[in-house]
SERO-4910 file (N, C-alpha, C, O; in steps of 0.05 Angstrom, whole numbers):
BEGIN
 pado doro    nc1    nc2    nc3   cac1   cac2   cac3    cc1    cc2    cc3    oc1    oc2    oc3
  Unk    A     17    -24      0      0      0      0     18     25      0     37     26     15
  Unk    A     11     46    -16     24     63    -20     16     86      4     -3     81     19
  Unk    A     32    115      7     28    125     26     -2    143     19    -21    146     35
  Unk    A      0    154     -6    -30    161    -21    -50    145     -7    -67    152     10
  Unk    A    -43    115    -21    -80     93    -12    -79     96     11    -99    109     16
  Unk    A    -63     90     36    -61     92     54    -77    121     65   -100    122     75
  Unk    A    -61    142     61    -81    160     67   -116    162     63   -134    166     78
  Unk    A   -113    156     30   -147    156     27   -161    139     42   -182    142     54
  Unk    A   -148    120     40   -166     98     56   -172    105     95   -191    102    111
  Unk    A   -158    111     96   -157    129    135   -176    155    125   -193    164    140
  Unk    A   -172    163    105   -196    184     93   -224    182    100   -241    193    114
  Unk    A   -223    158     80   -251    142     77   -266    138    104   -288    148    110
  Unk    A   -253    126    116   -252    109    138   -265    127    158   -285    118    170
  Unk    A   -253    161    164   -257    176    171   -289    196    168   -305    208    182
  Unk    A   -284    188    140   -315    201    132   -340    186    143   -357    195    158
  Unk    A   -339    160    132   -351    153    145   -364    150    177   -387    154    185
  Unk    A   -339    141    189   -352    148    223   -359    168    226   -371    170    247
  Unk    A   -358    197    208   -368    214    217   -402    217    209   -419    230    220
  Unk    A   -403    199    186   -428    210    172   -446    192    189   -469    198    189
  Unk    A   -435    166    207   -447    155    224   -470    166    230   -493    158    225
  Unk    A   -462    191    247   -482    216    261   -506    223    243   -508    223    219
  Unk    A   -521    229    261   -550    239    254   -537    277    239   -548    288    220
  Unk    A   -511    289    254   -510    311    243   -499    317    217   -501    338    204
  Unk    A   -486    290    209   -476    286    176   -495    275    156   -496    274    131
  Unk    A   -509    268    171   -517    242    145   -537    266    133   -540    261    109
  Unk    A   -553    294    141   -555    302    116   -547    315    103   -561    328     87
  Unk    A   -510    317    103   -494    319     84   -493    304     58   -493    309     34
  Unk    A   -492    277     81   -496    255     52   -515    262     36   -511    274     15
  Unk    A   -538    256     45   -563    259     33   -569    281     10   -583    276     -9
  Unk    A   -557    306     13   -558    331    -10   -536    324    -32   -538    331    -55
  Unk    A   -516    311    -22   -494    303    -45   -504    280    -56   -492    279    -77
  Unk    A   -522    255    -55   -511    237    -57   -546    226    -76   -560    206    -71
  Unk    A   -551    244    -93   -591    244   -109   -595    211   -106   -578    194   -110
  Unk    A   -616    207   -100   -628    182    -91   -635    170    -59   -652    156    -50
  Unk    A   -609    187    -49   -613    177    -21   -634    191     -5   -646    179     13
  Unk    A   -641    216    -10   -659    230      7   -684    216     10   -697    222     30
  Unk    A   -695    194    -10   -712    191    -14   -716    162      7   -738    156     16
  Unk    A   -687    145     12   -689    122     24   -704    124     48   -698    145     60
  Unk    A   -723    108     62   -737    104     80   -715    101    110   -695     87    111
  Unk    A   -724    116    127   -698    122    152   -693     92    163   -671     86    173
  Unk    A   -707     78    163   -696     52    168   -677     43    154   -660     32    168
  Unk    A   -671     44    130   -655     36    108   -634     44    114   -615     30    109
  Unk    A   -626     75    130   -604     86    123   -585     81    150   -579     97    168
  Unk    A   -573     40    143   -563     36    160   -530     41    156   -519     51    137
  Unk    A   -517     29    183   -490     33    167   -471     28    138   -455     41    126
  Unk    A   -484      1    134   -482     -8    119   -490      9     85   -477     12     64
  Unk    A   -513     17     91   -521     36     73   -498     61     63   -486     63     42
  Unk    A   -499     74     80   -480     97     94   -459     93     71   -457    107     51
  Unk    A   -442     69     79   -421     64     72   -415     57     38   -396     65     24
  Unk    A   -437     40     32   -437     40      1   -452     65    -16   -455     62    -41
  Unk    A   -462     90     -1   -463    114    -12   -438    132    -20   -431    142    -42
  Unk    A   -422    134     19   -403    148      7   -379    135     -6   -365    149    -19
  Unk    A   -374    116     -4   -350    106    -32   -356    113    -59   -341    124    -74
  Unk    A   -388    101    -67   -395    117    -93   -396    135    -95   -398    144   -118
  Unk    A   -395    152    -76   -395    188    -84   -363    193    -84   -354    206   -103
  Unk    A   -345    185    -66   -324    185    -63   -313    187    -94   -303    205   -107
  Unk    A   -320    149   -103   -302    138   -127   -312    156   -155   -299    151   -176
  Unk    A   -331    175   -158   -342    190   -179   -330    209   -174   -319    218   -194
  Unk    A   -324    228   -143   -307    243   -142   -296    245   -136   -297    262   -118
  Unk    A   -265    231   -141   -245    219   -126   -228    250   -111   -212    248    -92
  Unk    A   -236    276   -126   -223    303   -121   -229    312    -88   -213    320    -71
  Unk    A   -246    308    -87   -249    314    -64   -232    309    -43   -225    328    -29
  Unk    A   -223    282    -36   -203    265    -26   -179    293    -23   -173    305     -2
  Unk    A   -171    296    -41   -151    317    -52   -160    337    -42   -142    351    -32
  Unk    A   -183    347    -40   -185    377    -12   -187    375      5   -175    388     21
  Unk    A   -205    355     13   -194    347     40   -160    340     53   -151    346     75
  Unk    A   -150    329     35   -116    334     43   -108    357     49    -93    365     67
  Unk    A   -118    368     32   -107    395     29   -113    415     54    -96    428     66
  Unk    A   -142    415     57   -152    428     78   -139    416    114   -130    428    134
  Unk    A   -144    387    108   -124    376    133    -95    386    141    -86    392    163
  Unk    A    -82    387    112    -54    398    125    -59    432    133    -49    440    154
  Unk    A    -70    444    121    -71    474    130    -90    481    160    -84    499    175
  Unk    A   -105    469    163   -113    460    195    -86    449    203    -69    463    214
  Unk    A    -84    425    199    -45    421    223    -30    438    224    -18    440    246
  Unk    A    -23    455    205      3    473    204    -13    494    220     -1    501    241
  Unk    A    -29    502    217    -40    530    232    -46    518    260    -38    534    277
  Unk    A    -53    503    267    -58    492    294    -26    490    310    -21    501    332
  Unk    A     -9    475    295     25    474    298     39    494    305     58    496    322
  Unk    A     22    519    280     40    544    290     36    556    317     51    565    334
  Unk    A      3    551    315     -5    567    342     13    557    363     27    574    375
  Unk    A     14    531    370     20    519    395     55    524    398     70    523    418
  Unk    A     62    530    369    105    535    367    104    565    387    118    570    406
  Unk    A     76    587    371     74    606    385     78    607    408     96    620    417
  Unk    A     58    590    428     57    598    448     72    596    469     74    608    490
  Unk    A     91    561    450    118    562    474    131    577    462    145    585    481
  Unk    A    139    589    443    165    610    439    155    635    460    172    644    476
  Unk    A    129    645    460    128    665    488    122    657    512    110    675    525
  Unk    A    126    631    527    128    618    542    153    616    548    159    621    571
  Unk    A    173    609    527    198    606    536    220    626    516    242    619    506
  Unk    A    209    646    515    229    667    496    246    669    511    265    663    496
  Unk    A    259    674    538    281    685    561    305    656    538    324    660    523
  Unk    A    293    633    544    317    607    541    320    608    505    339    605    490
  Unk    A    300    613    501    311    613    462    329    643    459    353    645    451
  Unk    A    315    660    466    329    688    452    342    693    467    358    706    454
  Unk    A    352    694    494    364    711    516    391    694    535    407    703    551
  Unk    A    386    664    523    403    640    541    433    652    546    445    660    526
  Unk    A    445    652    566    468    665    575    492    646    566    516    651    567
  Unk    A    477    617    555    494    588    538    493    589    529    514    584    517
  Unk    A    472    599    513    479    596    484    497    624    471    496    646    480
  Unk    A    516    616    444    531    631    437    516    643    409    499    628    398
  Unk    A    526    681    391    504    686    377    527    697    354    550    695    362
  Unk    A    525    708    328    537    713    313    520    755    306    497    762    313
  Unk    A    530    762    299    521    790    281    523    807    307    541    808    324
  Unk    A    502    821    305    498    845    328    498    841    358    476    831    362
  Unk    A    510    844    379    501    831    397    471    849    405    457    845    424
  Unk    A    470    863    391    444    886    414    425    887    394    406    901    402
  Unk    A    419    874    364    410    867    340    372    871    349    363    855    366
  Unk    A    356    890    339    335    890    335    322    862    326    301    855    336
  Unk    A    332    849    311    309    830    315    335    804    316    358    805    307
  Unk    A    322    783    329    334    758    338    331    734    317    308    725    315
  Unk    A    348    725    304    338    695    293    357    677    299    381    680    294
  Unk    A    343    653    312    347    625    324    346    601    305    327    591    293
  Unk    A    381    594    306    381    566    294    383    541    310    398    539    329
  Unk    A    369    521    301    375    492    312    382    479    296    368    472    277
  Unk    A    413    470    303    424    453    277    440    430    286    441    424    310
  Unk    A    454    418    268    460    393    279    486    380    256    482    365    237
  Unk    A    512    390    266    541    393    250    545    382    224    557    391    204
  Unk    A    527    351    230    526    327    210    503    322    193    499    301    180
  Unk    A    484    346    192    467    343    181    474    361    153    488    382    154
  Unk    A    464    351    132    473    365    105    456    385     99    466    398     81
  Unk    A    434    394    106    415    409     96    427    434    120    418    457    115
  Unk    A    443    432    141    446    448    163    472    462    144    469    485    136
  Unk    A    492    447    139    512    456    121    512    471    100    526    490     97
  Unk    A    489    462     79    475    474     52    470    502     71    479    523     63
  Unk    A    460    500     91    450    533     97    466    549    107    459    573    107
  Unk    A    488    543    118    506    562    131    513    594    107    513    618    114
  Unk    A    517    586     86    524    606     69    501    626     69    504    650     65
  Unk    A    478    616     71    451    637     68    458    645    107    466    668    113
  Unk    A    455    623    130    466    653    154    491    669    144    485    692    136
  Unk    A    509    664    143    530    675    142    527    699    126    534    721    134
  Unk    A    512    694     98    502    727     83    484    743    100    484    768     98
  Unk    A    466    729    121    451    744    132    467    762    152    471    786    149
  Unk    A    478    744    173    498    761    183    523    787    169    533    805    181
  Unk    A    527    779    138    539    802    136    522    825    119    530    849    122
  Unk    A    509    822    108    481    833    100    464    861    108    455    881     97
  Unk    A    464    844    144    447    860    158    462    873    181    480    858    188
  Unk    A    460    891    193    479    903    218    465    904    244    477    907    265
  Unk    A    437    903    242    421    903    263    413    875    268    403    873    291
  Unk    A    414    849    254    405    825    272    429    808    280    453    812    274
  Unk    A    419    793    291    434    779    317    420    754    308    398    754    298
  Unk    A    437    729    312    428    699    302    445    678    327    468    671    327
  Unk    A    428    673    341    429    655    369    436    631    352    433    631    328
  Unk    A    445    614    365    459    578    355    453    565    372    466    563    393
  Unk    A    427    549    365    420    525    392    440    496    377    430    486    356
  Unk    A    460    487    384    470    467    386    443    442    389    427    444    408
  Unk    A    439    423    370    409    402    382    429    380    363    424    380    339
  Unk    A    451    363    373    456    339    358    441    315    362    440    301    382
  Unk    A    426    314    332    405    291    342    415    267    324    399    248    322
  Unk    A    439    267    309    455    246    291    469    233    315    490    224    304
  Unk    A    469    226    345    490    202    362    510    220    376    503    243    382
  Unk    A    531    212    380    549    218    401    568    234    382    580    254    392
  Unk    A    571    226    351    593    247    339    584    277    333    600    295    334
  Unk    A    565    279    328    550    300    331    550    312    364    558    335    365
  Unk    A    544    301    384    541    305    406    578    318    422    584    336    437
  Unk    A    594    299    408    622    307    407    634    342    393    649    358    404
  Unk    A    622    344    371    621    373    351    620    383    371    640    389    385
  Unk    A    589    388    381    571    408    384    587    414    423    581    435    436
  Unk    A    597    401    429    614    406    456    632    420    454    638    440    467
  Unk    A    643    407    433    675    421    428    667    453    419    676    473    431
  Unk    A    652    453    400    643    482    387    634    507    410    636    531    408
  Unk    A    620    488    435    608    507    456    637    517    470    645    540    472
  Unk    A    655    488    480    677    501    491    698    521    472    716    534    483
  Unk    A    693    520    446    704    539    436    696    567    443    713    583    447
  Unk    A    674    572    445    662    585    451    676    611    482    680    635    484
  Unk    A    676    598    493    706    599    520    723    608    518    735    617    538
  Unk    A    737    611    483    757    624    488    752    641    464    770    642    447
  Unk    A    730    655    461    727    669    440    718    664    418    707    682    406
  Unk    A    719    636    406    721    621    378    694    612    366    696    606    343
  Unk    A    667    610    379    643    596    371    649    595    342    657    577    327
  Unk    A    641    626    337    629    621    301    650    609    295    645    587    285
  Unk    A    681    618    296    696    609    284    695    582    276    691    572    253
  Unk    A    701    569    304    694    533    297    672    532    286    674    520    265
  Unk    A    648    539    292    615    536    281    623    526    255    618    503    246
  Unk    A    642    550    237    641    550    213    662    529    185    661    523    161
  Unk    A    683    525    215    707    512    201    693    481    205    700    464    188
  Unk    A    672    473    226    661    442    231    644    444    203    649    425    189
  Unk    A    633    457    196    615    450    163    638    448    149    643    427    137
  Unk    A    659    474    146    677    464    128    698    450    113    706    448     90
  Unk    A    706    441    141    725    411    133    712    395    122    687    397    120
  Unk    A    729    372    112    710    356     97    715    331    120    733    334    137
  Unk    A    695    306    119    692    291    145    666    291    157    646    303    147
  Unk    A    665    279    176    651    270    188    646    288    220    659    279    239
  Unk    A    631    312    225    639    323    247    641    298    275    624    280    277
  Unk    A    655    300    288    665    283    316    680    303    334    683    327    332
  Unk    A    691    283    357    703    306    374    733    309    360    746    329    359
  Unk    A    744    273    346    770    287    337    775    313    315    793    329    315
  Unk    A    749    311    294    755    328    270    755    358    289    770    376    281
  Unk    A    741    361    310    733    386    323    753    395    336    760    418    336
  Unk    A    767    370    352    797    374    360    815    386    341    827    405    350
  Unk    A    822    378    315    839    383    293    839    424    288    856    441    285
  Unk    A    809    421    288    790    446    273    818    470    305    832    490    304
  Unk    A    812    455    321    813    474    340    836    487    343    840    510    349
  Unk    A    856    467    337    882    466    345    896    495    302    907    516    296
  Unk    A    885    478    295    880    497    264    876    527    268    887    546    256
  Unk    A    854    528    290    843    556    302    859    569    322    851    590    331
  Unk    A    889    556    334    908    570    345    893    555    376    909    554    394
  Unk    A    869    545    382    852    546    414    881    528    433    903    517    427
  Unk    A    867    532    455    887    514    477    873    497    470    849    504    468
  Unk    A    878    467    464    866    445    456    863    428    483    842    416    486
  Unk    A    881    426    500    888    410    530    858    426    539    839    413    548
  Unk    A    856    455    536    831    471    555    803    470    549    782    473    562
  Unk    A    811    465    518    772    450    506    774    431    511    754    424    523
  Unk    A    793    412    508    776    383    519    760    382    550    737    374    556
  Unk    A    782    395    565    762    395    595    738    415    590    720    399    594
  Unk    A    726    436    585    716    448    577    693    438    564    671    446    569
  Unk    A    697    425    549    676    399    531    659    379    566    638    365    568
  Unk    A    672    384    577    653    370    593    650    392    615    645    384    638
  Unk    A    652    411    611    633    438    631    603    427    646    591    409    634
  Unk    A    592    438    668    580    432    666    553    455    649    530    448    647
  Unk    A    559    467    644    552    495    629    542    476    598    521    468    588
  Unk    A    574    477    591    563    460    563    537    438    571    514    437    562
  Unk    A    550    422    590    522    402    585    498    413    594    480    396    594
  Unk    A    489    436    603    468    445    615    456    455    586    432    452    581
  Unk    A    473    468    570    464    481    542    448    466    522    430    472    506
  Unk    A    468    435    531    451    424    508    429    406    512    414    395    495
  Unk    A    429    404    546    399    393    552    380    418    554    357    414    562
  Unk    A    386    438    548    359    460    554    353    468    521    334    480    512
  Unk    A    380    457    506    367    466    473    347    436    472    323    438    468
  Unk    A    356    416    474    345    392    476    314    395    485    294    391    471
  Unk    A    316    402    511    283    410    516    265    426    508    241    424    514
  Unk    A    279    448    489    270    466    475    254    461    441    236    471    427
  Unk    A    276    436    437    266    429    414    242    414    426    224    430    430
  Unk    A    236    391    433    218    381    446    190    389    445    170    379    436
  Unk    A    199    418    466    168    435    468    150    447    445    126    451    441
  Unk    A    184    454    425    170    459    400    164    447    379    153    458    360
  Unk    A    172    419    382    169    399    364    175    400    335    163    399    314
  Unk    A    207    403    350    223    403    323    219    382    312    215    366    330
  Unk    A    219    372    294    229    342    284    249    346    264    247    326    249
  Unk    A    271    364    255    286    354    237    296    375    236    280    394    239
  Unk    A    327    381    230    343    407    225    349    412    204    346    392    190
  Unk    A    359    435    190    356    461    215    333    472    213    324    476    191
  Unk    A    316    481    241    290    503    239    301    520    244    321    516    258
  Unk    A    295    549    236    291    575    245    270    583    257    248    574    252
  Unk    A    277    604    280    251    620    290    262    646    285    281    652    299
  Unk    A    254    668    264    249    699    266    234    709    288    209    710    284
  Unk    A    242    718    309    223    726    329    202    704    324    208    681    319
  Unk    A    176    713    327    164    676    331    154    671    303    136    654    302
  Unk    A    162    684    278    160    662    259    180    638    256    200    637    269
  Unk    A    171    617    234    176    596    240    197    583    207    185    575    187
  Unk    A    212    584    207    224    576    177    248    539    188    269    531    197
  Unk    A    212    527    175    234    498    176    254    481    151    243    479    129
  Unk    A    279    471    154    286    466    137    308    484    124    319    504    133
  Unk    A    311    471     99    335    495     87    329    495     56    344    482     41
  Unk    A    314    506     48    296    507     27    321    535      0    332    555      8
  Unk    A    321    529    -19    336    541    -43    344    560    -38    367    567    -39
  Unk    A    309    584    -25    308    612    -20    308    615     19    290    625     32
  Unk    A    326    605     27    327    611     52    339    630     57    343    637     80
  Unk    A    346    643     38    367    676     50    342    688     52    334    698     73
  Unk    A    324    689     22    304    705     17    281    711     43    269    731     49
  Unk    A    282    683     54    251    672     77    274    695     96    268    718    102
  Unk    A    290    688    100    299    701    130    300    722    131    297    734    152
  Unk    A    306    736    109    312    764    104    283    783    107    277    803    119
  Unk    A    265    761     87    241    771     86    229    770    116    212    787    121
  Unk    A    234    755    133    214    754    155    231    770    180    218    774    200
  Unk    A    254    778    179    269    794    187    250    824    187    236    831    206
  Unk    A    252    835    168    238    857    155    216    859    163    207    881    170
  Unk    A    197    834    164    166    828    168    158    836    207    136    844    215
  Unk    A    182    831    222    187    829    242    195    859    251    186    871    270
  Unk    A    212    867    237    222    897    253    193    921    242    185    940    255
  Unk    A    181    912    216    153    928    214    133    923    239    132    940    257
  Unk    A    117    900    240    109    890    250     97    882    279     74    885    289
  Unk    A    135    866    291    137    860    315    129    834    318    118    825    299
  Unk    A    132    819    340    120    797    350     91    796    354     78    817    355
  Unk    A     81    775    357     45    763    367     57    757    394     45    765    414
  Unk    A     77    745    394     84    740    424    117    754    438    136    766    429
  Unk    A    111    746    455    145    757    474    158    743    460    156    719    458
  Unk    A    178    761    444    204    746    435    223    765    436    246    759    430
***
């Protein structure tokens, strides 16, 4: 079964229990010429069910707005709820004293990355932050560290915070996408030592307890907002997931959208 049938069929499936109800069925009944006329005994489940597939299978389009309408109900329901923890918890996304930020530090409007060293779509996008940051002089771009690729990722994203310690975040941030490899703690080690860092003072440092506090509170952050996959952006509390062709364009644009504007919520 394909993921399509699959859906229609949970469609179907759906319509029906609804039309179950005395408050659907005279839905059915105005779509479906013939049935108005069946005697209310008749219009058992069974009935029900071999109406709406034939109305279904004549108009198979519908299926197709209803998808359609389903996902734009989820996403708008999704956003609301990203909303309300981003002004629930704006102090730990925009303001975290752990987390480390690139551009302005005093930057009118804030944008928040969650990324993850080893992920390729996180890499593809560095060049669109990096224009943003030189681009713009008034924003500021927070770095939630979220390695959700295992322990070599988990290794990066330590080393990069304790870089951080001695001045270096973006620097490493930028040199871990750009080596070629596999980010880990040795490639991060290499990166560091490349970067002039005390290397003996990031390794202890990599186990701060600071660092590890950073990356269980980005950790819980994604969570609440239900990230599922990097990198997301938050512009103040808009929401840019992914790393899509025109991601300079989305950020820039919603940058702009934001300093007109402002937030719906505390950010």
């Amino acid at each position: 079964m394909t993921l399509k049938t699959g859906l229609a069929t949970a469609l179907v499936a759906a319509i029906v229990a609804a039309l179950v109800t005395a408050a659907t069925l005279v839905v059915v009944w105005r779509s479906a010429p013939g049935v108005v006329d069946a005697p209310a005994a008749a219009l058992d489940e069974k009935t029900i069910v071999d109406v709406v597939r034939n109305y279904l299978t004549k108009n198979p389009e519908i299926l197709v707005e209803m998808t359609t309408e389903l996902d734009k109900r989820q996403q708008s329901e999704e956003s609301a709820k990203q909303q309300k923890v981003i002004g629930d918890n704006a102090d730990a996304i925009f303001r975290s004293p752990l987390s480390y930020s690139a551009g302005n530090p005093n930057g009118d409007v804030t944008v928040v990355e969650f990324f993850d060293y080893n992920c390729g779509f996180c890499r593809r996008a560095l060049t669109d932050v990096v224009k943003l940051v030189d681009t713009d002089d008034k924003v500021r771009v927070v770095f939630k560290e979220l390695p959700i690729f295992g322990e070599e990722s988990e290794g990066a994203a330590k080393a990069a915070l304790a870089a951080g310690k001695q001045g270096k975040y973006f620097e490493m941030h930028q040199k871990l996408y750009a080596a070629p490899g596999k980010a880990d703690k040795e490639k991060a080690l290499r990166v560091a030592s490349e970067l002039g860092l005390d290397v003996p003072q990031l390794e202890k440092d990599m186990e701060d307890p600071s660092v590890i506090k950073e990356l269980e509170e980005v950790k819980e952050l994604a969570q609440k907002l239900g990230v599922q996959g990097t990198p997301l952006y938050l512009i103040g509390d808009r929401v840019v997931p992914g790393a899509p062709d025109d991601l300079y364009d989305q950020l820039a644009a919603k940058v702009a959208e934001i300093r007109e504007k402002g937030c719906k919520v505390t950010c």
